[in-house]
C-alpha positions as CSV (number, residue, x, y, z in Angstrom):
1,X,102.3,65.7,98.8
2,X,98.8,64.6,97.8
3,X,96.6,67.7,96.8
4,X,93.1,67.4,99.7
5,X,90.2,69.3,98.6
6,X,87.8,69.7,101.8
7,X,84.7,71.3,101.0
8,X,83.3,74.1,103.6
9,X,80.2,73.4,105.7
10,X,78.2,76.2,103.7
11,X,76.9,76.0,100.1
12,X,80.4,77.5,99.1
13,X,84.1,77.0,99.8
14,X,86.6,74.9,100.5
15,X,89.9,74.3,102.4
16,X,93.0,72.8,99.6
17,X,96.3,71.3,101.4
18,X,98.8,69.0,99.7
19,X,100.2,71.7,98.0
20,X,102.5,74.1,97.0
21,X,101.5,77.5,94.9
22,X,104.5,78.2,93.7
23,X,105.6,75.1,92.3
24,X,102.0,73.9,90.4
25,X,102.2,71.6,87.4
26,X,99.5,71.4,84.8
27,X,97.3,68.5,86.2
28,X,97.3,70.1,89.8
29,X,96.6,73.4,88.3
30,X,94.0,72.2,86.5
31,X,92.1,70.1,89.7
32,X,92.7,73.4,91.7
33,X,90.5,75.2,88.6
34,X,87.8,72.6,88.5
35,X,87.7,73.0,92.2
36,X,87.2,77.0,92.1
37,X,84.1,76.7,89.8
38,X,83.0,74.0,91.7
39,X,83.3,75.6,95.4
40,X,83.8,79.4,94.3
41,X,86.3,80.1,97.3
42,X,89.3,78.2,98.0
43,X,91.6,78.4,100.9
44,X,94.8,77.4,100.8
45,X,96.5,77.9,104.6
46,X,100.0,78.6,105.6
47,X,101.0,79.1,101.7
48,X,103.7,82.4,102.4
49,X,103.9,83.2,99.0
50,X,106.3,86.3,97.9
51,X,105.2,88.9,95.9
52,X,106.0,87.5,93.1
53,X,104.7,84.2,93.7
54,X,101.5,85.5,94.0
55,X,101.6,87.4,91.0
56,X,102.1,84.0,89.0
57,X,100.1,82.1,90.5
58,X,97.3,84.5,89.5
59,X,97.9,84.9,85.8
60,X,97.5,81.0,85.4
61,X,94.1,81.7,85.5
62,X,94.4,85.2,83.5
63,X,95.9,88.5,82.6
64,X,95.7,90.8,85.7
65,X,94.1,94.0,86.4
66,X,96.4,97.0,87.3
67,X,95.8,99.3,90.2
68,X,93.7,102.2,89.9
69,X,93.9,103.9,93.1
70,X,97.4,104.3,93.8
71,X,97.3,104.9,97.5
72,X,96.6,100.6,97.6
73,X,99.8,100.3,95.4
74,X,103.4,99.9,96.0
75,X,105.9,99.0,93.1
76,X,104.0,96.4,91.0
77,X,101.1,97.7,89.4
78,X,99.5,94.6,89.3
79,X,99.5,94.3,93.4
80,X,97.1,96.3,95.7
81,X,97.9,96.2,99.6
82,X,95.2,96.9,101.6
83,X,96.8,97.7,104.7
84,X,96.7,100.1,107.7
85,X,100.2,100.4,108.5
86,X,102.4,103.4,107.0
87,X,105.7,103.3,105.8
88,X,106.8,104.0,109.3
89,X,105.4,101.4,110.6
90,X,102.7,103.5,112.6
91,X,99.4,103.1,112.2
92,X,96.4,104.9,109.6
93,X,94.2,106.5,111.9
94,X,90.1,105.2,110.8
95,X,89.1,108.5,110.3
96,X,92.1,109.0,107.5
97,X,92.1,108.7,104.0
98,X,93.2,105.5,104.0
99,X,91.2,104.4,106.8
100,X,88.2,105.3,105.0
101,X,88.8,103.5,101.9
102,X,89.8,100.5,103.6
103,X,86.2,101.1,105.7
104,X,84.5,100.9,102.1
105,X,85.4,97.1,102.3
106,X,83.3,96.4,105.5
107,X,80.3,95.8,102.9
108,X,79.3,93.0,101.0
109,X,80.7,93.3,97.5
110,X,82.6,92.3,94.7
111,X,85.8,93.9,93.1
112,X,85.8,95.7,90.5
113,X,81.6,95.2,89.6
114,X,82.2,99.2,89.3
115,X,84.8,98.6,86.4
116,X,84.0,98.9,82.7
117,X,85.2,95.1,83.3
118,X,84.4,93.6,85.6
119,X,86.8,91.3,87.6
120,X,87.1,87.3,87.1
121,X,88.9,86.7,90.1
122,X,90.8,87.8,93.4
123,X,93.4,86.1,95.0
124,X,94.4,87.8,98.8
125,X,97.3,86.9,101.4
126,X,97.4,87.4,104.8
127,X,100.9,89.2,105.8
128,X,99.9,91.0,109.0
129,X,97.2,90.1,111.0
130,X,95.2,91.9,113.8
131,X,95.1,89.6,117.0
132,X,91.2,90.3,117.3
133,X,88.8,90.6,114.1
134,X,90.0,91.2,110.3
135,X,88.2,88.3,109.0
136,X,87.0,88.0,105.8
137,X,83.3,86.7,105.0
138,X,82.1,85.3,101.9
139,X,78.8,84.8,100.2
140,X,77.4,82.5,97.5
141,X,75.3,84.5,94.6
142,X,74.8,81.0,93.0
143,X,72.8,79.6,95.7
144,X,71.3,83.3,96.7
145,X,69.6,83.1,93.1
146,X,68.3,79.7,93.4
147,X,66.7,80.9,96.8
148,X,64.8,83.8,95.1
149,X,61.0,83.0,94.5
150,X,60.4,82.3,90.6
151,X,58.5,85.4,90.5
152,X,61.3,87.7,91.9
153,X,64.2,85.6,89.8
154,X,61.9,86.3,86.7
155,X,61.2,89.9,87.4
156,X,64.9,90.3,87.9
157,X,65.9,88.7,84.6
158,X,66.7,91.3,82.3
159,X,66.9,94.0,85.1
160,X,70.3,96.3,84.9
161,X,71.8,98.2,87.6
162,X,74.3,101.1,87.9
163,X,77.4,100.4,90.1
164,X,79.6,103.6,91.1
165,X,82.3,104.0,92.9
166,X,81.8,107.4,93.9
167,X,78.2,106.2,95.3
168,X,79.7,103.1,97.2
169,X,82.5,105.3,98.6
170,X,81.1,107.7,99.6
171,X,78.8,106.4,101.6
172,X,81.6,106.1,104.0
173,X,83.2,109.1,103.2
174,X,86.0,107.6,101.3
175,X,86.4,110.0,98.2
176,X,88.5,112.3,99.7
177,X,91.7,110.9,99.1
178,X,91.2,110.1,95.5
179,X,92.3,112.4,92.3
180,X,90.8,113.9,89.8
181,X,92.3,111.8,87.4
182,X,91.4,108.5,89.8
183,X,87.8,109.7,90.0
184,X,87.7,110.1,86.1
185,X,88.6,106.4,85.8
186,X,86.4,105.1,87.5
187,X,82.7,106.3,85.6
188,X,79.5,104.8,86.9
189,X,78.5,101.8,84.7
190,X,75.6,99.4,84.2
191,X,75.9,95.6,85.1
192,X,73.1,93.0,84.5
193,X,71.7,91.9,87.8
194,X,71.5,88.4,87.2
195,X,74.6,86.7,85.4
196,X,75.3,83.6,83.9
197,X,78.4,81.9,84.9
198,X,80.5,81.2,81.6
199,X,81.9,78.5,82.8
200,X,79.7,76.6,84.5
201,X,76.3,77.7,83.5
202,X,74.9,78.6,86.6
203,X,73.3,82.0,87.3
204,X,74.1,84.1,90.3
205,X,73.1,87.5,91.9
206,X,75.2,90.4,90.9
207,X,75.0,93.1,93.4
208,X,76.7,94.2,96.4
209,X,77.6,97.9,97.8
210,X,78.7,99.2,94.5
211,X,75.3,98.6,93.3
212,X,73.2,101.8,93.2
213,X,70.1,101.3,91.7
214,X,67.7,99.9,88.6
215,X,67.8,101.6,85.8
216,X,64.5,102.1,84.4
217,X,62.8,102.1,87.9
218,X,62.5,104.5,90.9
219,X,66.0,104.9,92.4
220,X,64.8,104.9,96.0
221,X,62.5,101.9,95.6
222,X,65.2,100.1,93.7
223,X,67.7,100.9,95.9
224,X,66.0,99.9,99.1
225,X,65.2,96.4,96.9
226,X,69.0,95.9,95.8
227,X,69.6,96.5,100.0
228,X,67.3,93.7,101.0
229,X,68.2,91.4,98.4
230,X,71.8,91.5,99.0
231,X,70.9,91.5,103.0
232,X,68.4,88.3,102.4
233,X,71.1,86.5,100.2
234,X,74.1,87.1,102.6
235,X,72.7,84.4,105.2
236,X,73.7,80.7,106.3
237,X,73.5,78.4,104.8
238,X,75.3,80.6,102.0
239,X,78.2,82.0,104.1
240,X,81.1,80.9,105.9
241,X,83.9,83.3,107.6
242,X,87.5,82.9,107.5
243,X,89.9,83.5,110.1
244,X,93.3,84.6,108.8
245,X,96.7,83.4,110.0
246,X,99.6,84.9,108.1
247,X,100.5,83.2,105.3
248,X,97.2,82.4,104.1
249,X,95.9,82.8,100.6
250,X,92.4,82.8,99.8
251,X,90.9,82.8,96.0
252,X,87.6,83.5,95.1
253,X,85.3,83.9,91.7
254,X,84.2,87.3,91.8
255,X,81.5,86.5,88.9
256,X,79.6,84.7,91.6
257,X,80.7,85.8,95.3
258,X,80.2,88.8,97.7
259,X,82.9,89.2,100.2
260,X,83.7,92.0,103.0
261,X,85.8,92.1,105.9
262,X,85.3,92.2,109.2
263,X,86.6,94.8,111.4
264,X,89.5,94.9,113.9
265,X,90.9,97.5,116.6
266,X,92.1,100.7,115.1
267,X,95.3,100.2,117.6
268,X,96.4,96.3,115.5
269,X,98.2,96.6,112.2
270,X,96.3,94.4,108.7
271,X,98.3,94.0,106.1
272,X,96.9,92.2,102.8
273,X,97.8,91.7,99.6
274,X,95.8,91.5,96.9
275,X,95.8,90.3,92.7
276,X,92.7,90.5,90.7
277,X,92.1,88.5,87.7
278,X,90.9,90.5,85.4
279,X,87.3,90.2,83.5
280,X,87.3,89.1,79.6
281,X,87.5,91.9,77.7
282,X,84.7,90.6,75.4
283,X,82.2,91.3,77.5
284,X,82.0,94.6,78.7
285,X,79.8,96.6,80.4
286,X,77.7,99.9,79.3
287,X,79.3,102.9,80.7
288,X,76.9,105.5,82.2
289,X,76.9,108.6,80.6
């Protein structure tokens, strides 16, 4: 096979056949790398990887994070399934625990911006899809940044918000079904927001749902501000949509992407799996007190 990289008609993405995940040697690893700082999203159709597979394939590009809320997990801590479908095969009702928390994901975000570290990287597969709806939208932060008037991108420069959690989720009403011990572990904490990809150089927008507000400014105000912001930046020609077929695996840079899915029928089963590459451990973020 001959590894094709096809670049999406939006200012991320791209569409990589010719190959096989679970059987990558160094120099295609590497040219799917370049390729993900390059394009920030990558979607490889039809790829059916096992468990396991996927679980590999992630930690080429790093050590993975391991679940916190353990109503996503199953036996490998490493694994989150975000799916609607019980053991029994019936269905989650919307208005469940479950439902709610998998509502949460209806909004622009990124993973794990709420996390002491922050998250490099997510890698999802498509095992059950609805037939109408579930897709998954994705937005550049790169090219959101370079749309911001100088004045705004130099006003927002050293600015720091607080991402929660418990803010995000609850805006849904999706708290109920976690722990004491899960709520403990996951502390509001302050993220810069504008970053500096590492790798590439290029700044980005760091915001999304879990954002709450600015410190050092009126929550309200900055609230409303981190809204439009992320509501400005979340439009063509800085998004594309992608519609899942099983099998599918989709990775994307969560230093410099927002993502949320779409929604489906209550009634149709979605099953996903998903690994997150976790951040570098030497740069942290300043947990709220």
């Amino acid at each position: 096979m001959t590894l094709e990289i096809t670049p999406i008609d939006a200012t991320l993405g791209a569409t990589v056949r010719g190959v096989c995940l679970d059987a990558l040697d160094d120099g295609t690893f590497a040219a799917i790398e370049a390729a993900w700082y390059a394009h920030a999203v990558l979607v490889f159709p039809g790829q059916h990887l096992s468990e396991e597979a996927q679980v590999a394939f992630s930690e080429r590009f790093g050590p993975l994070e391991r679940v916190v809320i353990k109503i996503h997990a199953q036996h490998n801590p490493a694994v989150i399934h975000l799916s609607n479908v019980k053991k029994d095969g019936t269905l989650w009702p919307a208005n469940s625990e479950t439902g709610l928390l998998l509502k949460g994901n209806n909004d622009w975000h990124t993973d794990s911006s709420f996390k002491r570290i922050p998250a490099k990287g997510s890698a999802l597969t498509a095992r059950i899809v609805p037939e109408s709806g579930g897709d998954t939208a994705f937005a550049d932060m790169r090219a959101a940044y370079d749309a911001l008037d100088p004045a705004m991108q130099a006003w927002l420069a050293d600015k720091i918000a607080v991402h929660s959690y418990a803010y995000s989720q609850g805006r849904v009403g999706g708290m109920t079904g976690l722990s004491e011990d899960e709520r403990e572990a996951l502390p509001p904490v302050q993220q810069p927001v504008i970053r500096t990809h590492p790798a590439t150089g290029r700044r980005n927008l760091y915001i999304g749902r879990h954002a709450s507000h600015i410190v050092g400014e009126d929550e309200r105000e900055s609230r409303r501000l981190l809204e439009r912001l992320c509501e400005d930046a979340c439009r063509p020609p800085r998004v594309f949509t992608h519609r899942w077929s099983v099998g599918d695996l989709v990775l994307w840079d969560n230093r410099c992407v927002l993502h949320r899915g779409l929604g489906y029928p209550a009634d149709q089963p979605r099953h996903m799996v998903r690994t997150t590459i976790a951040g570098d451990s030497g740069v942290t973020s300043e947990r709220v007190a």
